[in-house]
C-alpha positions as CSV (number, residue, x, y, z in Angstrom):
1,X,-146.7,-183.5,-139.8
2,X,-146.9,-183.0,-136.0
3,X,-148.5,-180.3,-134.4
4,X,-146.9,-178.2,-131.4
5,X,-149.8,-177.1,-129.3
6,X,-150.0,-173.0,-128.4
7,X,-151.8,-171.9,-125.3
8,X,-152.9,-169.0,-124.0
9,X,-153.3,-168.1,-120.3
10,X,-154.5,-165.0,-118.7
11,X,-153.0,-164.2,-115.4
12,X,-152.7,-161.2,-113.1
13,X,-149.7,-162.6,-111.2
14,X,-146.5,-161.7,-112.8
15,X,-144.5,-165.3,-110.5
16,X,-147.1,-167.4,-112.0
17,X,-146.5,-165.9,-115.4
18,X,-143.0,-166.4,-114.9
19,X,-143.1,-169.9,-113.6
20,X,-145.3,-170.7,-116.5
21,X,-144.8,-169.0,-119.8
22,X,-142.1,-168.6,-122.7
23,X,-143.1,-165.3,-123.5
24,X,-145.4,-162.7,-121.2
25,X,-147.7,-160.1,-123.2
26,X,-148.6,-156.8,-120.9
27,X,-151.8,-155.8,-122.2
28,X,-153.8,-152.3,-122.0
29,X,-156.9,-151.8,-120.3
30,X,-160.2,-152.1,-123.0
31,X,-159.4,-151.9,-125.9
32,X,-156.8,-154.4,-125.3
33,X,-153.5,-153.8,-127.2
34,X,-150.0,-155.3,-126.6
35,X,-148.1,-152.8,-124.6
36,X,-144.9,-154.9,-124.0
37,X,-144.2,-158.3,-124.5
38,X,-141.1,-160.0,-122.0
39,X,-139.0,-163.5,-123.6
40,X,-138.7,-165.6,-120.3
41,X,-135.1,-166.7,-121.2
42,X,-135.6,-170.5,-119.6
43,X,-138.3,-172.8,-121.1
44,X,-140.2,-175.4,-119.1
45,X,-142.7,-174.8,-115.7
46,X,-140.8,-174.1,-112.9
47,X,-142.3,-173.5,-109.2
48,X,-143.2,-169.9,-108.5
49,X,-140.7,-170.3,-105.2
50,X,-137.5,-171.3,-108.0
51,X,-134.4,-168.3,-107.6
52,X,-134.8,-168.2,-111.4
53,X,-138.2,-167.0,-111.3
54,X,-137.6,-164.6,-108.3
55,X,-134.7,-163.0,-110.1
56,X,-136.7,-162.5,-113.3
57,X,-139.4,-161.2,-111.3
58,X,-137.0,-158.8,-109.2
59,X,-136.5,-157.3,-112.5
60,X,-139.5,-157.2,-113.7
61,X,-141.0,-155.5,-111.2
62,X,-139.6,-152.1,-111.8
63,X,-140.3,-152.3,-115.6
64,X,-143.8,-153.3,-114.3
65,X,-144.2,-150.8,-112.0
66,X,-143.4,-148.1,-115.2
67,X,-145.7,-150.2,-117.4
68,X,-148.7,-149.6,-115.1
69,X,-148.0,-146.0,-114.6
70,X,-147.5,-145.5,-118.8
71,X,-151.1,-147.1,-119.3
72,X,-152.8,-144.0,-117.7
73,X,-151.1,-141.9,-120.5
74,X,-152.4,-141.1,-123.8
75,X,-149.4,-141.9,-125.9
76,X,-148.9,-145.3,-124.8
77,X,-145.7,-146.7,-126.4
78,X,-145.3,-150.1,-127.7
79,X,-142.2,-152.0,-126.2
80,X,-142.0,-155.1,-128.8
């Protein structure tokens, strides 16, 4: 039986995440809990400079921008 290795990297910078990961968790502030989770739709690393990553990240950035300004709200709403 083979075993596919997980990992888990924390990252503030939303290209890196991008460039990086398969799937990208937003968390809350303490105590943590998932507030939305994002499928990157290619797998493999890419550079943070690749059009790929820029376009997923020009779209990002306005859910993002929401996303920060929901976790100052009571309710917050999961997004999974």
């Amino acid at each position: 039986m083979r075993r596919q290795p997980t990992v888990l990297f924390v990252t503030h910078d939303l290209r890196e995440a991008l460039s990086l990961a398969q799937r990208i968790v937003f968390l809350s502030p303490s105590p943590a809990r998932i507030v939305s989770e994002h499928l990157v739709a290619r797998c493999g690393l890419c550079s943070t400079d690749d059009p790929a990553v820029n376009a997923d990240y020009a779209a990002l950035l306005n859910q993002y921008a929401q996303l920060l300004q929901g976790l100052h709200s009571p309710d917050i709403a999961t997004n999974r």
